[in-house]
Every structure is written in C-alpha cells, then in structure tokens.
N, C-alpha and C positions, 0 to 999 in steps of 0.2 A: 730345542727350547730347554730352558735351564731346569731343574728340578726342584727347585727350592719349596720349602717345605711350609704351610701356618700350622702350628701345632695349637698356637693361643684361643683360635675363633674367632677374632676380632674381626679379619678382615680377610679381601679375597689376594690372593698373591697372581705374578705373572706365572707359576709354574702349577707345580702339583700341591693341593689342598686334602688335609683330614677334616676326618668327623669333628664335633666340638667333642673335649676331652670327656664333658660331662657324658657323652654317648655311651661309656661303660655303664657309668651308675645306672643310669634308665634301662640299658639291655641287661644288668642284673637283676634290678627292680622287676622286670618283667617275665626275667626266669623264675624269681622265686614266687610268683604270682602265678607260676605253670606249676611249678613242682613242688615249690616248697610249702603254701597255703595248706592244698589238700594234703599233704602228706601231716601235716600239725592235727588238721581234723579227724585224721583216723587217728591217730598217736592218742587224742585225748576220747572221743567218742564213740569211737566204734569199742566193739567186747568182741568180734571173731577174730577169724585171720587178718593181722594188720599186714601181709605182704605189701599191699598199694606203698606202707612208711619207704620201702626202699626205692620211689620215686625221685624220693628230695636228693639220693645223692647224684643224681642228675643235674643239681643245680652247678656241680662243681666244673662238668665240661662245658656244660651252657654257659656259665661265666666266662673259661677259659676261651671258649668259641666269643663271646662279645670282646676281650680283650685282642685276640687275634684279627680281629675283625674291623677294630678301630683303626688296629698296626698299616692292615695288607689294599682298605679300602683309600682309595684318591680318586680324587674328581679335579678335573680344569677347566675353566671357562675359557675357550679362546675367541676368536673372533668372530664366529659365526655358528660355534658350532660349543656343547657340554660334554666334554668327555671322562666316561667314569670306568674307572679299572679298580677290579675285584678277584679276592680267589687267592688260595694257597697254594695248594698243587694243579691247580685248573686253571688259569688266569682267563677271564673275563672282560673283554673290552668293548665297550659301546661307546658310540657316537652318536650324538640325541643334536637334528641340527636346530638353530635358533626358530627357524621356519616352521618346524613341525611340533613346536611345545604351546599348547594351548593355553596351558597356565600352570600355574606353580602353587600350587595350594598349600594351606599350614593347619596343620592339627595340633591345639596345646591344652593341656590337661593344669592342672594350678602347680606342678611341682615345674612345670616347660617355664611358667609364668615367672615363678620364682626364680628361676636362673634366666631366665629371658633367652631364652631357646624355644626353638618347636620344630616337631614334625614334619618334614615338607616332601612334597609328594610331587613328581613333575609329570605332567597329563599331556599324551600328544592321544593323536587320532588312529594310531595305529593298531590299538586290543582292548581290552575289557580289563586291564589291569595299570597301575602307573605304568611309563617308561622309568623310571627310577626314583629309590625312595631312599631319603639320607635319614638317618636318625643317631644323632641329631643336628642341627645346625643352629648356629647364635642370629640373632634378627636382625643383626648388621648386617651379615654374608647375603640372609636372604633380600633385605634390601638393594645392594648392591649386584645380587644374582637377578633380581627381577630387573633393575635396571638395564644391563647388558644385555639380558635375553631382548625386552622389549623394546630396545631403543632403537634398533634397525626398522621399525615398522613405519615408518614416518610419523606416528603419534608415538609418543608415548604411553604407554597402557593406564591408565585410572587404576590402578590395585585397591586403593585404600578406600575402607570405607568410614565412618566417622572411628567404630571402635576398632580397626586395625592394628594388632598391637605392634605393629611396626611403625606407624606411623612419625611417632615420636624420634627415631630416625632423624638424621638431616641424610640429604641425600649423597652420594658421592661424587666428591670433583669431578667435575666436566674435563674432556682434555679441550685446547684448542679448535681440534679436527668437530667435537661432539660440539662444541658452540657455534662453529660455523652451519653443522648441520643444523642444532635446531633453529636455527635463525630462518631457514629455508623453509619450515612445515608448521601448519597451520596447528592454533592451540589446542589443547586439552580437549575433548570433547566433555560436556559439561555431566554431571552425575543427577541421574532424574530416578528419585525414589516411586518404585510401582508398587510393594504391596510391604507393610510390617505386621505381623501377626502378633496379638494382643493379650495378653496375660486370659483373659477372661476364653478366648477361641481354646486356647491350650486348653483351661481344665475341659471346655467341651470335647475337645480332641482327647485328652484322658477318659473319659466316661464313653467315649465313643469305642476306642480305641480297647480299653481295659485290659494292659498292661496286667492286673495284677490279678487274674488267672494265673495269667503264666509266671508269675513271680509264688503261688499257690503252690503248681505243679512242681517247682524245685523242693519246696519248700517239702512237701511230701517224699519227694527221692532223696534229698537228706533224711527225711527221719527216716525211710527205709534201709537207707545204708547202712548209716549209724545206730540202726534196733531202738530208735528213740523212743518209738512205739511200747516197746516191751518195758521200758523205764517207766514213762509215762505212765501209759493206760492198765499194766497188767502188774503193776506193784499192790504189795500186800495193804500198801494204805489208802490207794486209789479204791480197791475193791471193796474193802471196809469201807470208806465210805459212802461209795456208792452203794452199796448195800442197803445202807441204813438209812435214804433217804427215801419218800415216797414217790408214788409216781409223776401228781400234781408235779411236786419240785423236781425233777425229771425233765417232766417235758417244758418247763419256764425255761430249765440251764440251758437246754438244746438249741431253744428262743431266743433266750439272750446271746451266747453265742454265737447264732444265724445275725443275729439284729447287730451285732458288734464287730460280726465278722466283714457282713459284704462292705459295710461304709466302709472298713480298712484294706480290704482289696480295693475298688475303685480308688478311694483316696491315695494309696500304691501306686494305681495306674498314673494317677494324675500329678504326684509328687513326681514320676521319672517321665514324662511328658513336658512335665515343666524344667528339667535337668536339662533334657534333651534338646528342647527348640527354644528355651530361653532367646528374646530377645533375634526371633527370626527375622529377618528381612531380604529384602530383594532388590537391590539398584542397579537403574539399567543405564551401561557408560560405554558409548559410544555401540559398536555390536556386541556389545558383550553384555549379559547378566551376571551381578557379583551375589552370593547368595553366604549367609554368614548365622552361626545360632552357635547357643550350650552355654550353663550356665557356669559351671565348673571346668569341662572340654569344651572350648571355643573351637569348633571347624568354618571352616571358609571353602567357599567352591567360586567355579564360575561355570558358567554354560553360556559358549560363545552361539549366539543368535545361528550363524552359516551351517552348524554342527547337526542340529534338533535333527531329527528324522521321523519322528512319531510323538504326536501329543495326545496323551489320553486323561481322562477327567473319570474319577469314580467315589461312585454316591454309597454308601452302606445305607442298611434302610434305618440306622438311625439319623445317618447324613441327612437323607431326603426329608426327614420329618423338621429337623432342624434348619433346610432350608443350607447346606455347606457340602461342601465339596473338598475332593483332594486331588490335584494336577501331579500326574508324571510325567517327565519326558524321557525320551529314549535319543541318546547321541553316538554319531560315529567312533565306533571303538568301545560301545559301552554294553557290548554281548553280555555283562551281567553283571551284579549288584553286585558294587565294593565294598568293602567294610570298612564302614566310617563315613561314606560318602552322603554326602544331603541331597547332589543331586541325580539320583538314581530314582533312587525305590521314591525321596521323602523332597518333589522338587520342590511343591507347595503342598505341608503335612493337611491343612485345615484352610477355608476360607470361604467368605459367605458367598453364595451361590450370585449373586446381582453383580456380585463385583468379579468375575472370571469373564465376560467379555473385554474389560480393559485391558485385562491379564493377555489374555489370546492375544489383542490388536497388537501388542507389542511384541510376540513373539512373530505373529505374523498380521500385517496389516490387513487378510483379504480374507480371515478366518471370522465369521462370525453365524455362531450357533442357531440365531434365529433364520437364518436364510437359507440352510440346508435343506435339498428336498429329502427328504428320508423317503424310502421305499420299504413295503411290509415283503415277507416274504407270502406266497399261494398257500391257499388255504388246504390245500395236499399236504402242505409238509406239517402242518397241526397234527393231521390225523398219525401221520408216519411217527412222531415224535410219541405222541399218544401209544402206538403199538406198541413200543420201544419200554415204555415206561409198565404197561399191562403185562407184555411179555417178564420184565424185570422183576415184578411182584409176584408173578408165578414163581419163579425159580425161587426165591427169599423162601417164600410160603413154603415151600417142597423141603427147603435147607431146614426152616424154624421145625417142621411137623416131624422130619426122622428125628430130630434132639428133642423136642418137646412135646410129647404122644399123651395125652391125644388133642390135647388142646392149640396145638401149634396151626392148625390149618384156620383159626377165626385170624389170624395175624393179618391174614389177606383180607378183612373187611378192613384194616385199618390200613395198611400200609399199600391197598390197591388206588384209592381215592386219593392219598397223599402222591402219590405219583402221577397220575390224570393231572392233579389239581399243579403240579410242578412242573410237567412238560407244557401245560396250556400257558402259564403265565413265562415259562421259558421261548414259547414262540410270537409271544407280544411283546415281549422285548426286545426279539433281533429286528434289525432293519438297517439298510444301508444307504448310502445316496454315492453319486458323485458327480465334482463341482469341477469348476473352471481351474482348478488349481489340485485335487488332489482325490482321497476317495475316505469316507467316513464308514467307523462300523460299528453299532449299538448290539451291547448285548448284558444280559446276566440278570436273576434273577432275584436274589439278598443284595448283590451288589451289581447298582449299575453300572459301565463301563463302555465308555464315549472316547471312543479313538480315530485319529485324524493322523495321514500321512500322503507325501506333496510327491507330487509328479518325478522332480528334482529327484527325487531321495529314494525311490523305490528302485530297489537288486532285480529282486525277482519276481515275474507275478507266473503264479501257475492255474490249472484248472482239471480237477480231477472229476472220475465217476466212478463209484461204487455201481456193484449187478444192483442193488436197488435203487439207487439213483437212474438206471438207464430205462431202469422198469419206469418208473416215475417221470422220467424226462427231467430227469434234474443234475445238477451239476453242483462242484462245491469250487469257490474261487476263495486262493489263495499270494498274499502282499508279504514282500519279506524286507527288510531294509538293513540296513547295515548297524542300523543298533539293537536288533532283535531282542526281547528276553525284560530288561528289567521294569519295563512300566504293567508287564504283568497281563498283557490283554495283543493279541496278535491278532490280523487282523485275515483270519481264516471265517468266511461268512457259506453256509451251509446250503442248500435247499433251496437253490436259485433254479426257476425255470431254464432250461438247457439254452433255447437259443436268446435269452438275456446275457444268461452266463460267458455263453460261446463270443455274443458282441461287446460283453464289456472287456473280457480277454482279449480281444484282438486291437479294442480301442487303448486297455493299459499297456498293452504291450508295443503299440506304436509311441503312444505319448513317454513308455520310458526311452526307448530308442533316439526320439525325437529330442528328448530332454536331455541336458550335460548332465551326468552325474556331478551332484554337491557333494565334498566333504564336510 
C-alpha cells in the first residue's frame, strides 16, 4: 500500500494519515499548563526556596516531545481494520479491527471548537483504558473515520445527536460497492430520547454533591505553599487592626465570613456542576446509548446496551430526602474510571427517583425494582457486627487515653454508642434477592447502594469463610464481572447462613456455566 501522506486534516487518504497539524499547539498548550503555570506561581508568590521555577524548563522537551510526536505518529484506516504506528526508537504498531471498536468518542474544550477539531478516543472492549487516542483530529476525519469503522455493520451507526458538533458535516461519497450495499439493509434505527437532565437537577446535584469543599481544600494548600497566610493574617497591619477592635465586632466578622462564605462554596459546587453536565442527555439508537454534556468541554460517550455488566443506583442521604438518585454502570473493559469519561463513575449524575424504572426497562427490559424479592440477612449477624463495632471503640478509647490523660477514657461514652448505632443501621441495610435473570445487592449506610448484575455477565462467583464465619455457620458470597471497579459498589454480600450461601453458590455457578458469556 502506497504511503502517501494528509499533512492538511481535511481528509482521510488511502495510505498513511497525521495528527491535525493544530496537535502541536494543543500538546504545547498542555505542557505549559503542566509546568509552566505552577512554575509562574512560585516565581511571583512563594518567599522560600523557589527550586519548583526550574520546572518550567521542562516545557522545552515536552514541546520538542509534541513536535516529534506529530512527525513519527500515523494512523490508516483500511478495510476492515484501524492501524496506528507510533514511537521513535521503539516503534509501536496496533491493529484495532473494525469489529472490536465500540465507539469513537470526542472530547472538545472551546479552543477544539474553534479550530473545529476534537479529541477522539477509540473504545473497544478489550481494558479499562482507550485502544487509541489521537489528539488531535479535524471533524471531517472524524466523520469519515466513524463512517468506515461503522459501515460494515449492516446499519449504519446513529452517532449524531441533535448538538453533535460534527454533524454539520455532509457525509462522505458512497463508492459504487457502499451503495449497492446499503440498498440491501434495513434503515437507520430511529433515535428515541430516554432521559435529559435539567438545569434546575444540576444546581440540586451541586448542593448534593458540593464540589466546593474540595475547591476549599486547594484553596488552603495554595495559601500554604505560598505563606499566604503569613502576608495575610500575620502582617503589621492586619494585627493593628485587629487589635483595636472589640470583641462584639470580632465575633459579627467571623459571622459574616461563616454567612458569606458557605453560600460561595456551594454556589462553587453548583457553578462547576453546571460546567460539567451542562445540557446532559441520554438517547437510545438502536442498542446503543449515546450520552453527551459540558458546557465549555462538550464530551460524548456511548454505552453499547450488550456491554453493561453491572448496574447500580446510589442514594446519598441527601439524595433520599430529595427523592433522586444517581445510576452507574459498569462495562466490559471498564476495570476503572477514565478520565473525562461520563460513562463510568457519572452514567446518570442526578435523576428523580420515579423516573429510574423507565431508565432500567431500557437498559434491560426484565429489570424492575419493585418486583425484587430482597432477603434480610439472620439476625446473628447484627449481633457479630455489633461486637465488631464495641470491640472497635475499646481500642480508639485505649489510643485517645494514653494521648489524653486523664480524660481520654469518657471518649468511649461517646464514640461507643455511635458505633452500636452504625453497625445496627449497617445491617438493615444489606439484603440480597436473586431473580430469574440475575442477582441483586443492597447496602450502605450514608449512601445507599443498589447493584444488579445478569447471569450473562458474571466471571466469577466465589464463597469464602472466615474461623468466625464457621463459628457462626456463615458464609460470605462473592460476584465478580468483567467490569469490576468503577460503579463503586461490588457485589460482595457478607453473613449469609452457610447452607443458603453454599446453595446459592452452586445455583450461580451453574447458571454462569450454563450461561454464554456476553461481551
């Protein structure tokens, strides 16, 4: 095959293809957003040793490393199959075939926008991280890369959703060969919108969420770094003045402050909440979910329906008051949270609790919550949990009293009771059922957590005993699946009567045997 080269971006060649040329500026841009930012902030802030400044001259190989990088990196689309060669003294060559690319996803930030490039990230089934990631590409290529990838599948894929910024695209000449095919295969599968989350859920999901603690907590390790403190608070004129006021006006500043400050945390959380999932939505085309948000960074995902392997739903207890929920799912190859990704950690961030059955029926027609028989666990394992907790508060008590003599030993009136009172309501919580289709597992305490996964989809199931589990007659049964990790809730259920345990062990482990593995 010929070599011939697109240096423009415009379009896809029969031979070997680069990056868009814009891909240095954006890989510089993100060096000096590594090295060069912080290195300015000690230069002007910091009073100690500035050592950290000689970070920045790092930006010089990090740029030299994006230009060689633009040089040595090629990608070809050929007939069946994406191949991407990498590397200077290593060379690097993959073959990603059309078959095994779930989707092609695009991440664009307002400078992508402006050059009309983005991000593109290609998702097979194969690990928890892309199969290969361009940065960057022009939205022609991608257009025309999603067509080719998808066009063998007898449909053509539904990519687009209303604000796809590809869309505006026209698509690429058909050959001959591709019009006879699609003459042969049935239409489009139509685009049926299941859930858009509302400006009004976000700021809930903000105040839920509250973001802006942790936007607090930098805030604080900057002024530590930088001695901001010591400028601030411990100058000759700050202390003059504070000297010379009285106490009344004292404790108002403190007041105001307190009154001034949390409305601008939450309101934090809720301003980068609203950044974040701007404009969320979910439409479902054909088996595929297209999932799209950001207000500034527009990301896009999909989660192909065949994929899911675990769905779980989790209530925070301001969720539950509010009557809202938050759905993850967990997919083949998605051993753990990407960065950037919407559908890992954030499948559905917020949504009213009444409307998550519709949600379910779509991902699986035979899921639904009210008809689960939930089972409690024996009231043995309250008491065990209980020991666990009283034993726990001794040792604390014993640690507080050698540091805090002599008053450390009343610790244990407070922090004995708060343990009793958190293992009781930790064992009212767990309970399991299993259905015709798969095995369910309820637990947690501040936060609820409601996880479901299908016969299909389960690796491994195990069933352990601890010396006190056998004291007890108990058992712990353990579900493991191929997307283990990012929905945050595994589906290890504790304190099961032994020979419950032992039969439901030999039923999951027929029904997985019995069952194909789905990917």
């Amino acid at each position: 095959m010929s070599m011939e080269f697109d240096d423009s971006g415009e379009g896809l060649v029969s031979g070997a293809n680069r990056l868009h040329p814009m891909s240095v500026l954006f890989g510089v841009i993100r060096s000096a957003r590594m090295f060069l930012l912080p290195g300015l902030l000690v230069l002007f802030f910091s009073r100690g040793d500035k050592w950290q400044m000689w970070a920045m001259l790092l930006l010089i190989p990090a740029a030299c490393f994006e230009i060689l990088r633009y040089f040595t990196l090629r990608y070809r689309v050929d007939h069946d199959e994406i191949v991407v060669r990498e590397g200077i003294f290593f060379k690097n060559e993959r073959h990603i075939p059309f078959h095994r690319i779930q989707n092609i996803d695009l991440v664009q930030n307002p400078l992508h926008r402006l050059f009309r490039v983005a991000e593109v990230n290609l998702e097979t089934a194969s690990g928890s991280k892309p199969e290969a990631v361009f940065k960057v590409l022009s939205l022609r290529i991608v257009k025309e890369m999603r067509a080719r990838v998808f066009r063998d599948r007898g449909v053509e894929k539904a990519f687009e959703s209303s604000d796809d910024p590809i869309e505006d695209f026209p698509p690429p000449a058909p050959t001959l060969e591709e019009d006879v095919a699609r003459s042969t295969v049935p239409p489009q599968p139509a685009k049926i919108p299941l859930l858009e989350v509302k400006t009004s859920d976000l700021v809930r999901l903000g105040l839920i969420n509250n973001k802006g603690w942790a936007m607090l907590l930098a805030m604080m390790a900057v002024i530590w770094e930088f001695n901001l403190d010591d400028r601030l608070w411990k100058s000759s004129e700050w202390e003059t003045y504070w000297n010379s006021i009285s106490m009344n006006l004292a404790v108002l500043f403190v007041v105001g402050i307190v009154m001034v400050g949390i409305p601008l945390l939450y309101g934090g959380s809720i301003v980068w909440t609203i950044f974040r999932f701007h404009g969320f939505k979910i439409i479902k085309s054909g088996e595929d979910l297209r999932l799209s948000c950001g207000l500034l960074t527009r990301r896009s995902a999909a989660v192909p329906l065949h994929r899911i392997q675990l769905v779980s739903l989790h209530e925070t207890f301001l969720m539950r008051r509010l009557r809202q929920v938050s759905v993850r799912v967990e997919t083949a190859g998605g051993g753990e949270e990407e960065k950037g990704s919407i559908s890992r950690r954030w499948f559905v961030p917020l949504m009213p609790r009444f409307e998550v059955g519709r949600l379910l029926e779509s991902l699986r027609p035979e899921l639904d919550l009210d008809q689960v028989p939930w089972q409690s666990l024996p009231e043995e394992a309250e008491w065990r949990l209980k020991k666990k907790g009283i034993l726990l508060s001794l040792v604390f008590t014993g640690l507080v009293s050698l540091l805090v003599r002599p008053w450390g030993g009343f610790s244990l009136l407070v922090f004995m009771p708060l343990m009793v009172w958190y293992c009781g309501r930790y064992y009212r919580s767990i309970s399991f059922a299993r259905t015709d289709y798969g095995i369910f597992y309820r637990s947690g305490v501040f936060t609820l957590k409601t996880s479901v996964t299908f016969f299909s989809k389960m690796q491994v199931v195990g069933m352990s005993q601890s010396p006190f589990d056998r004291r007890y007659s108990m058992a712990s049964l353990k579900v493991d699946t191929a997307g283990s990790g990012p929905a945050g809730h595994k589906i290890h259920i504790p304190y099961i009567p032994e020979t419950l345990a032992r039969s439901l062990f030999n039923d999951l482990s027929k029904k997985t045997q019995e069952s194909a593995f789905q990917w």
